[in-house]
Backbone as JSON Lines, residues from 0, in Angstrom:
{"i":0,"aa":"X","n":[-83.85,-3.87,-27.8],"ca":[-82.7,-3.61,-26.97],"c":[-81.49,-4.37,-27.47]}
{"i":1,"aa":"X","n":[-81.43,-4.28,-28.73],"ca":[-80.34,-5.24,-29.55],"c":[-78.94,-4.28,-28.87]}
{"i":2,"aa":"X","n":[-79.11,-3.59,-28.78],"ca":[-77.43,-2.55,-28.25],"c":[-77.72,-2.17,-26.4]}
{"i":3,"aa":"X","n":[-78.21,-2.83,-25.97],"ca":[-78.06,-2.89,-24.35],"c":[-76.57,-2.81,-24.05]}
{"i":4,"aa":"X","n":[-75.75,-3.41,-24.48],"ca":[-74.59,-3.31,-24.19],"c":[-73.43,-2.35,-24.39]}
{"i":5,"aa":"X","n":[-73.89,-1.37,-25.31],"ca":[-73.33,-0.05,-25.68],"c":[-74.1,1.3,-24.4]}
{"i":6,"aa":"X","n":[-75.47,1.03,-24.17],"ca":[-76.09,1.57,-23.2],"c":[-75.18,1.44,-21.62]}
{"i":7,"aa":"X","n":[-75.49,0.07,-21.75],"ca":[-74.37,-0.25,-19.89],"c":[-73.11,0.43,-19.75]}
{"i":8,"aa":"X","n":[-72.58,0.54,-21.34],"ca":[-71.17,0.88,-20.98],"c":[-71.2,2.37,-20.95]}
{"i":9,"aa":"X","n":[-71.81,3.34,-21.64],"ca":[-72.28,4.83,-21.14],"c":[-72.59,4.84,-20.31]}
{"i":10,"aa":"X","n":[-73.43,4.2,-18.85],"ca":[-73.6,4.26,-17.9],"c":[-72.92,4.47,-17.31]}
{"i":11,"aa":"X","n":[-72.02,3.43,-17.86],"ca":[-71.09,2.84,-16.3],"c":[-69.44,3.88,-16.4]}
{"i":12,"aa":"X","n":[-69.66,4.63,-17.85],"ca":[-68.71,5.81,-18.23],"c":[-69.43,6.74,-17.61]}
{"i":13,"aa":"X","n":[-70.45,7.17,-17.5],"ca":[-71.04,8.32,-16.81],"c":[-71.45,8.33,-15.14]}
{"i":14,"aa":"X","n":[-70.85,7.16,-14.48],"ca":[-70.95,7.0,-13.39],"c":[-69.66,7.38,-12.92]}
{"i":15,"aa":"X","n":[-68.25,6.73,-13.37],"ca":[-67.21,7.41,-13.41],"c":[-67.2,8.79,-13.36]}
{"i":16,"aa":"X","n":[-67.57,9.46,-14.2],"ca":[-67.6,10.46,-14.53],"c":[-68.17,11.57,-13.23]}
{"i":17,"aa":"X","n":[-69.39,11.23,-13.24],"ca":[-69.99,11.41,-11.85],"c":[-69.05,11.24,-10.03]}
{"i":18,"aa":"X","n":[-68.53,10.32,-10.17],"ca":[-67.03,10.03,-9.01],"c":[-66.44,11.02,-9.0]}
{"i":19,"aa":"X","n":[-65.83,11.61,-10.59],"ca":[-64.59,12.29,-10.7],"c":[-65.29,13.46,-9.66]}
{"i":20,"aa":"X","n":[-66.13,13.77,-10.61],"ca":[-66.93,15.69,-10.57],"c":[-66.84,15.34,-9.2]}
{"i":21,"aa":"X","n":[-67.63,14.38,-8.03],"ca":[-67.76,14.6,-6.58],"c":[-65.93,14.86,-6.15]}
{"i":22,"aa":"X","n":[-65.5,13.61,-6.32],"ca":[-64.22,14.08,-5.83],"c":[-63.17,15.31,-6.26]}
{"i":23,"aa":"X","n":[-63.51,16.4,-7.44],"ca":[-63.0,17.51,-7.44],"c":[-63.89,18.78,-6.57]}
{"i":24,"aa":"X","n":[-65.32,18.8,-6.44],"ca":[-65.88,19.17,-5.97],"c":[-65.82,19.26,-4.31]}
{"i":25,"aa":"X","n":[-65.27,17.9,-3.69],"ca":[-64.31,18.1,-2.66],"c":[-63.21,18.91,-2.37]}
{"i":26,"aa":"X","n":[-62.2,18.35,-3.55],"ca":[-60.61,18.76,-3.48],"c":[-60.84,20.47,-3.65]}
{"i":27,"aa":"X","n":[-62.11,20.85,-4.14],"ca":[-62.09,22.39,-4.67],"c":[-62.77,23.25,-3.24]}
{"i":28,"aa":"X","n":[-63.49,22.67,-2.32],"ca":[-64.09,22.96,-1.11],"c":[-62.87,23.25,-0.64]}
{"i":29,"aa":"X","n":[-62.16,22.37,-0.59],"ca":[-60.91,22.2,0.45],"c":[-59.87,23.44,-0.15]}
{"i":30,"aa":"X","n":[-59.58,23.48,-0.88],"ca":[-58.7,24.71,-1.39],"c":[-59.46,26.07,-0.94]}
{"i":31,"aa":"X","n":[-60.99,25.73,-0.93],"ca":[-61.53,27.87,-1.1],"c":[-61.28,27.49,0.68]}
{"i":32,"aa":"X","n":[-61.43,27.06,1.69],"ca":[-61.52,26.77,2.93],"c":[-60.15,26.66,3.15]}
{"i":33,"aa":"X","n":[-58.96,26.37,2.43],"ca":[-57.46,26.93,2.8],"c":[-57.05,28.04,2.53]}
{"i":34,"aa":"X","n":[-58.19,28.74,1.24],"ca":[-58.07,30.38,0.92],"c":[-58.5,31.31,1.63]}
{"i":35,"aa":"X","n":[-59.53,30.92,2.46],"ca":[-60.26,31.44,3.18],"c":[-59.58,31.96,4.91]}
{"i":36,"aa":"X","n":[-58.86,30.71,5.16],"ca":[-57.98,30.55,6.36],"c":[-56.78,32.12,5.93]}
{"i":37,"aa":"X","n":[-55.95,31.35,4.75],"ca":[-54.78,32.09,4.9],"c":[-55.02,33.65,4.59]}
{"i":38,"aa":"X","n":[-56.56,34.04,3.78],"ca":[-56.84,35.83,3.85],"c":[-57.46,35.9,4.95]}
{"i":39,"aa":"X","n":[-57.74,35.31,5.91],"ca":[-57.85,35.66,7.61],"c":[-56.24,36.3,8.13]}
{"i":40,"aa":"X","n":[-55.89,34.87,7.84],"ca":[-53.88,35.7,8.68],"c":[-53.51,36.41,7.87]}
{"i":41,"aa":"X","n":[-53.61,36.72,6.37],"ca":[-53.07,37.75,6.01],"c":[-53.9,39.37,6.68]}
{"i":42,"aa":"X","n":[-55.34,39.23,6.25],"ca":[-55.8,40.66,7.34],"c":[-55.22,40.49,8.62]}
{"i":43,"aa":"X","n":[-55.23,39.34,9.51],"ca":[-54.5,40.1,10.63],"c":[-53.61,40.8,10.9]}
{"i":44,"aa":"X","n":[-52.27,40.75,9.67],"ca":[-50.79,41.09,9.7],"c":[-51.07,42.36,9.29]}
{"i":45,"aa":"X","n":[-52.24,42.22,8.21],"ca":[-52.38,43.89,7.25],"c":[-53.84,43.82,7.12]}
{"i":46,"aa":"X","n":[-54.61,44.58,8.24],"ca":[-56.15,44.68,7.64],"c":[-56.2,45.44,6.93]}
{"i":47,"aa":"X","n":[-55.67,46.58,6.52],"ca":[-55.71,47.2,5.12],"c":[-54.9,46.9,3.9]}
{"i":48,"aa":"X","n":[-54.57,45.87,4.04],"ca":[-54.13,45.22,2.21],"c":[-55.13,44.49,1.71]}
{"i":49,"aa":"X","n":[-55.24,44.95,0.26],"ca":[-56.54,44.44,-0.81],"c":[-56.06,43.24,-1.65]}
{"i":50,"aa":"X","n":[-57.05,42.37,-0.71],"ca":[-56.7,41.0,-1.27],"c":[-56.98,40.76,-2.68]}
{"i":51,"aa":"X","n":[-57.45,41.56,-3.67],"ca":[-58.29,41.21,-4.82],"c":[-57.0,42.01,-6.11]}
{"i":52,"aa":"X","n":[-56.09,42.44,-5.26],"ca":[-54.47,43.27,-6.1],"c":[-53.68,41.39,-6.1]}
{"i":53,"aa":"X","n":[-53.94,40.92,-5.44],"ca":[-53.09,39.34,-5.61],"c":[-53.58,38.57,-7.03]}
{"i":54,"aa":"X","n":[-53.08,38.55,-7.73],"ca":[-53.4,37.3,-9.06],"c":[-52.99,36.14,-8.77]}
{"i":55,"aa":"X","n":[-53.98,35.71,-9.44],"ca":[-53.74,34.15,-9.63],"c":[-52.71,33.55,-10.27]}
{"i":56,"aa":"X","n":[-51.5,32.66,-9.59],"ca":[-50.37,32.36,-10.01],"c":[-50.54,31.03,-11.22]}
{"i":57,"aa":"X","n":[-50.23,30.6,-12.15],"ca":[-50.28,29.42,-13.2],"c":[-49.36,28.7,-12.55]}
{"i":58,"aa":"X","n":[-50.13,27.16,-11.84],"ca":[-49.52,26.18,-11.7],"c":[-49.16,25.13,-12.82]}
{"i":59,"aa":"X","n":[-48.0,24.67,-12.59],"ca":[-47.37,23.61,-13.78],"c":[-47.57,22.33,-13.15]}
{"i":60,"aa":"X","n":[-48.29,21.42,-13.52],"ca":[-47.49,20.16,-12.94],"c":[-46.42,19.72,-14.18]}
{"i":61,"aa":"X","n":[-45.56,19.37,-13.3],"ca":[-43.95,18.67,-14.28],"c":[-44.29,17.3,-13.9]}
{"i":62,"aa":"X","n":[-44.03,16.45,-14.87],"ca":[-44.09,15.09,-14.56],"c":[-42.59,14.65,-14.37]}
{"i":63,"aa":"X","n":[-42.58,13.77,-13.57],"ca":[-40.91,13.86,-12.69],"c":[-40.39,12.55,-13.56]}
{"i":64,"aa":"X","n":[-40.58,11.99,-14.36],"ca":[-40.55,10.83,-15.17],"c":[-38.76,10.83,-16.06]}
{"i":65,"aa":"X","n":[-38.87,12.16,-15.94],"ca":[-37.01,12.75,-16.59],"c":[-36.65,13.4,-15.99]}
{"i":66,"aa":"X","n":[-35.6,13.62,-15.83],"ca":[-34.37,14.39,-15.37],"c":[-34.56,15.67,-15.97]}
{"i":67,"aa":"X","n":[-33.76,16.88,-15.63],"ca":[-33.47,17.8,-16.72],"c":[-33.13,17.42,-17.36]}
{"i":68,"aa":"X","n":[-33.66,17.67,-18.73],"ca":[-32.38,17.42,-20.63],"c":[-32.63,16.0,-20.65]}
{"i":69,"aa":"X","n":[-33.06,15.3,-20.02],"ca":[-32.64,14.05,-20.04],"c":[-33.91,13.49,-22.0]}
{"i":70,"aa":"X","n":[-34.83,14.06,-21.59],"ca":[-35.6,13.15,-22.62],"c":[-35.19,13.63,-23.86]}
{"i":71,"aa":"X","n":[-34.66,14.58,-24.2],"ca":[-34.06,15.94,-25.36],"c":[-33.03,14.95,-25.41]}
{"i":72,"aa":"X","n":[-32.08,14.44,-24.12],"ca":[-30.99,13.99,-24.48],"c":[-30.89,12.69,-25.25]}
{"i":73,"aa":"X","n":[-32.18,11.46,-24.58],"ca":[-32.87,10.17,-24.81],"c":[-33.42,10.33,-26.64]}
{"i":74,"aa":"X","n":[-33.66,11.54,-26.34],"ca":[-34.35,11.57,-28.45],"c":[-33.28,11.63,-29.48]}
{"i":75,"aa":"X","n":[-32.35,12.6,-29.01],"ca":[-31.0,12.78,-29.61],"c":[-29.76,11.55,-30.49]}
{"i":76,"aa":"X","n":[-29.94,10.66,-28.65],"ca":[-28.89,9.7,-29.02],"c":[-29.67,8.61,-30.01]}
{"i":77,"aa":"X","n":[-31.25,8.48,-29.86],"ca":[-32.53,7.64,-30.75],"c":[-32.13,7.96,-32.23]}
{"i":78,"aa":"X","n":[-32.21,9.54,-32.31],"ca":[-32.14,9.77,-33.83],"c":[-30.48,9.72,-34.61]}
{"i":79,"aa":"X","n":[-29.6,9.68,-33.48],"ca":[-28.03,9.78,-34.46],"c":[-27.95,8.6,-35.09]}
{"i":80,"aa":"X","n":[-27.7,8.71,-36.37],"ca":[-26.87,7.38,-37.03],"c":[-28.21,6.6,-37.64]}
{"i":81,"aa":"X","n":[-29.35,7.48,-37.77],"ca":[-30.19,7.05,-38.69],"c":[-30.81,7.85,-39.75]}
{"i":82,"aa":"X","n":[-30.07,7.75,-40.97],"ca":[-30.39,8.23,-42.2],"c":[-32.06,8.38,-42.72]}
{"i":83,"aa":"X","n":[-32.62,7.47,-42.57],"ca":[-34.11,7.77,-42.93],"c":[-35.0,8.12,-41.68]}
{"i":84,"aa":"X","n":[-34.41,8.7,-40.37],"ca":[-35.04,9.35,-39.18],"c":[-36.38,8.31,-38.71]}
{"i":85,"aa":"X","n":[-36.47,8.43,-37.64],"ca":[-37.88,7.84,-36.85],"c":[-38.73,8.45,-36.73]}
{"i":86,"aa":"X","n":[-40.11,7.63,-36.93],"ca":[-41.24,7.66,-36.45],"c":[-41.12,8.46,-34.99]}
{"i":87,"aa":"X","n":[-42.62,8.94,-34.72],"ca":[-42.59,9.34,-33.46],"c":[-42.91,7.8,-32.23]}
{"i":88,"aa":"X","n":[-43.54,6.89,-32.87],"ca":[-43.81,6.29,-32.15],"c":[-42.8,5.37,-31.92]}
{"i":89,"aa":"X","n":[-41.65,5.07,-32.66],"ca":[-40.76,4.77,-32.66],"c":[-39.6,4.99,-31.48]}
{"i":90,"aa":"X","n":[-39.69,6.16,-31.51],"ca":[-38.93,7.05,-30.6],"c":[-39.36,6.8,-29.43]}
{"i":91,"aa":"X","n":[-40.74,7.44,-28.89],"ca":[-41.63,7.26,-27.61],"c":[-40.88,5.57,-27.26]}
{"i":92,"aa":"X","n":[-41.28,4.91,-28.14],"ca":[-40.84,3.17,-27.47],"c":[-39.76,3.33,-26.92]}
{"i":93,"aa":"X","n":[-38.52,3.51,-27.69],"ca":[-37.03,3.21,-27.55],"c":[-37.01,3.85,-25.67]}
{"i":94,"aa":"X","n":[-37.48,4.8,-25.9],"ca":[-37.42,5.85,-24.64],"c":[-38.07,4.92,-23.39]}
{"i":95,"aa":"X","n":[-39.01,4.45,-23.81],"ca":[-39.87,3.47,-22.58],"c":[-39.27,2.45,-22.39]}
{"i":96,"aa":"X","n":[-38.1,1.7,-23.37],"ca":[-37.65,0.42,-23.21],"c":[-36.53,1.09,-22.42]}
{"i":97,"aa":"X","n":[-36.28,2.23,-22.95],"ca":[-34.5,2.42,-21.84],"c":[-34.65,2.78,-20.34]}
{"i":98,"aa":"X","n":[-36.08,3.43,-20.31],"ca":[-36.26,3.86,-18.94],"c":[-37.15,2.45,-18.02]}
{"i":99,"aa":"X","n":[-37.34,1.88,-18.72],"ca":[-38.18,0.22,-18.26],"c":[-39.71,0.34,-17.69]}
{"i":100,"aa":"X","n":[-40.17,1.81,-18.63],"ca":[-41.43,1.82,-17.95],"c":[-42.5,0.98,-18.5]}
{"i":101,"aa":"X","n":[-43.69,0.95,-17.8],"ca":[-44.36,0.18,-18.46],"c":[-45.51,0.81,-19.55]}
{"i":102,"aa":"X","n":[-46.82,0.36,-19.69],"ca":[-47.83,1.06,-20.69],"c":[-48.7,2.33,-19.74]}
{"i":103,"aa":"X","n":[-48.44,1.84,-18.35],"ca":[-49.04,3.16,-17.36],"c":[-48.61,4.74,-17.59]}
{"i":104,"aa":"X","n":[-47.2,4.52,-18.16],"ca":[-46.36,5.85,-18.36],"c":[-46.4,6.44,-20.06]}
{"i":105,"aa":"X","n":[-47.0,5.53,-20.56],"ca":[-47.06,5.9,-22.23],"c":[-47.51,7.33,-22.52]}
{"i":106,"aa":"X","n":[-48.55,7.65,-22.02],"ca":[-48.94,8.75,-22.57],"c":[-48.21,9.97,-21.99]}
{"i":107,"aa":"X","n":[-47.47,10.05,-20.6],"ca":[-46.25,10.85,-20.17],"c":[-45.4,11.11,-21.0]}
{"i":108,"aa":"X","n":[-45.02,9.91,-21.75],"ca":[-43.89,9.95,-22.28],"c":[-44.62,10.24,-23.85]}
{"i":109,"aa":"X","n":[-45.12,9.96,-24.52],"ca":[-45.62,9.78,-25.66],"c":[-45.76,12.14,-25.5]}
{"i":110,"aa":"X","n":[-46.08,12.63,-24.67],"ca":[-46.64,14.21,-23.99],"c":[-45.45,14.69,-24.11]}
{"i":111,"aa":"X","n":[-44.19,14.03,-23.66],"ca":[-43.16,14.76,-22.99],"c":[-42.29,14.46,-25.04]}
{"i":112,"aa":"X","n":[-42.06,13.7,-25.2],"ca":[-41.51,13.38,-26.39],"c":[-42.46,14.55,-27.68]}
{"i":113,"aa":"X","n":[-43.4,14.57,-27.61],"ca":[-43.7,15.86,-28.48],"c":[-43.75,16.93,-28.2]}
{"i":114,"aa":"X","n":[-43.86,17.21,-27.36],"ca":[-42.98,18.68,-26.58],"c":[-41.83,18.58,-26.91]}
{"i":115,"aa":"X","n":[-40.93,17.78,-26.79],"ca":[-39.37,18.12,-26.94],"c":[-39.07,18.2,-28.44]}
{"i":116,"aa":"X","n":[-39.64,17.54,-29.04],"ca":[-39.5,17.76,-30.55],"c":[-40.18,18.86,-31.25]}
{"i":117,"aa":"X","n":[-41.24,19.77,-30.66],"ca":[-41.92,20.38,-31.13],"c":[-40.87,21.72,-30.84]}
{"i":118,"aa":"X","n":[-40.31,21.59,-30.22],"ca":[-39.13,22.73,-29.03],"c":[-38.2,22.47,-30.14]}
{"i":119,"aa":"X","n":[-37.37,21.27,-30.2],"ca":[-36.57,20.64,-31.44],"c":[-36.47,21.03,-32.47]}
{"i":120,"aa":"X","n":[-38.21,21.14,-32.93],"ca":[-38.02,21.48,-34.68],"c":[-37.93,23.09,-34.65]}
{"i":121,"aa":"X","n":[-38.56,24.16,-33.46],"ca":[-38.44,25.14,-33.84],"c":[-37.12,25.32,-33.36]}
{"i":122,"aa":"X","n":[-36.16,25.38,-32.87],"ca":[-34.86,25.36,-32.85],"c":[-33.7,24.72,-33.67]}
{"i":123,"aa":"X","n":[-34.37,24.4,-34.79],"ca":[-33.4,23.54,-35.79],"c":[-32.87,22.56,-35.49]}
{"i":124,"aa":"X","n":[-32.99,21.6,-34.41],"ca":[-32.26,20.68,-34.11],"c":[-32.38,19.54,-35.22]}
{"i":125,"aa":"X","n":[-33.93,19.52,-35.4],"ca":[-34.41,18.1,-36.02],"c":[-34.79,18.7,-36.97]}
{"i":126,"aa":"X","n":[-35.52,18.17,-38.44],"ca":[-36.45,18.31,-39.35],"c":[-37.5,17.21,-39.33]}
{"i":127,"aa":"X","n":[-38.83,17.61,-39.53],"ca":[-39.77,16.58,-39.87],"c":[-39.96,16.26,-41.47]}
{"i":128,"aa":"X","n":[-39.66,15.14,-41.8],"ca":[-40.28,14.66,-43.15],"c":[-40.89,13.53,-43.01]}
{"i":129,"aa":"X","n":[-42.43,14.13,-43.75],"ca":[-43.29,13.09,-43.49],"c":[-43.81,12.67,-42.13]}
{"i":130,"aa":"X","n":[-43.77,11.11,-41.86],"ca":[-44.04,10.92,-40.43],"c":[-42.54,10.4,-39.3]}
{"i":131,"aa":"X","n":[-41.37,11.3,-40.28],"ca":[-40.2,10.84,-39.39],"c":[-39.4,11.81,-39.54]}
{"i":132,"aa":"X","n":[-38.61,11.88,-38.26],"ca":[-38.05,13.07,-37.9],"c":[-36.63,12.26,-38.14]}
{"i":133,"aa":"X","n":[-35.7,13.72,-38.29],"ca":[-34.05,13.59,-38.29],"c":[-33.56,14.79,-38.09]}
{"i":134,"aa":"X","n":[-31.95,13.91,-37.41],"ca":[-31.5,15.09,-37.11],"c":[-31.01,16.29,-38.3]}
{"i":135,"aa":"X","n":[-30.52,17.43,-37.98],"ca":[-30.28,18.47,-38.91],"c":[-28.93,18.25,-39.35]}
C-alpha cells in the first residue's frame, strides 16, 4: 500500500463527485415538477394544444463579470502600443489586475478573454503570431 495516498485522494474526488450527481439529480426533479405544473395551466387555457410542437429553448449563462464591449474594450487598450504583442496569459492578468479580481474569477476571465480574441482574430482586429497576439 506504498500509494494509499493517491487511493484516498480518488476517493475523496469520487465522493465529491457523488454530492454533485445527488445535488443535480435534485435541481433536475425540481425543474420536471415545474414542467409538469406549468403543462397543467397551459391545458387548462388550451386542452387541445400539443405540448410536444414546443422546443426546447438554448439557455446561455453570461457571466456578468463585464459590461458590454467592456473586455474587447480591456484587450484592446492591453494590446496598443506594443510592438511584439502579448501573451494570452499576459493579457488575462492585466485584465484581473484592472478589474481587482481575485484567482476565484481566473478561469471567467481567462473563458471570456479567448472568446473575445477568437471573435478578434476572425474579424481582423488582431493577428496571432506564435504565442502572442497584436493588433492589426
Amino acid at each position: 500500500m506504498a500509494q494509499s495516498h493517491v487511493v484516498s485522494g480518488l476517493l475523496q474526488k469520487r465522493s465529491e463527485l457523488m454530492g454533485l450527481i445527488e445535488q443535480k439529480k435534485k435541481e433536475l426533479i425540481a425543474l420536471q415538477q415545474g414542467l409538469t405544473s406549468l403543462d397543467g395551466t397551459i391545458v387548462l387555457f388550451d386542452p387541445d394544444y400539443d405540448l410536444r410542437s414546443v422546443k426546447a429553448k438554448q439557455v446561455r449563462i453570461q457571466n456578468r463579470i463585464f459590461e458590454h464591449g467592456e473586455c474587447s474594450r480591456m484587450i484592446l487598450e492591453s494590446l496598443r502600443g506594443q510592438s511584439q504583442g502579448l501573451a494570452l496569459k499576459t493579457i488575462v492578468d492585466t485584465l484581473m489586475v484592472h478589474k481587482g479580481f481575485d484567482e476565484s474569477k481566473l478561469s471567467i476571465v481567462d473563458n471570456s478573454v479567448r472568446k473575445v480574441l477568437t471573435q478578434m482574430l476572425k474579424d481582423s482586429k488582431v493577428i496571432k503570431t506564435g504565442d502572442n497576439w497584436l493588433l492589426t
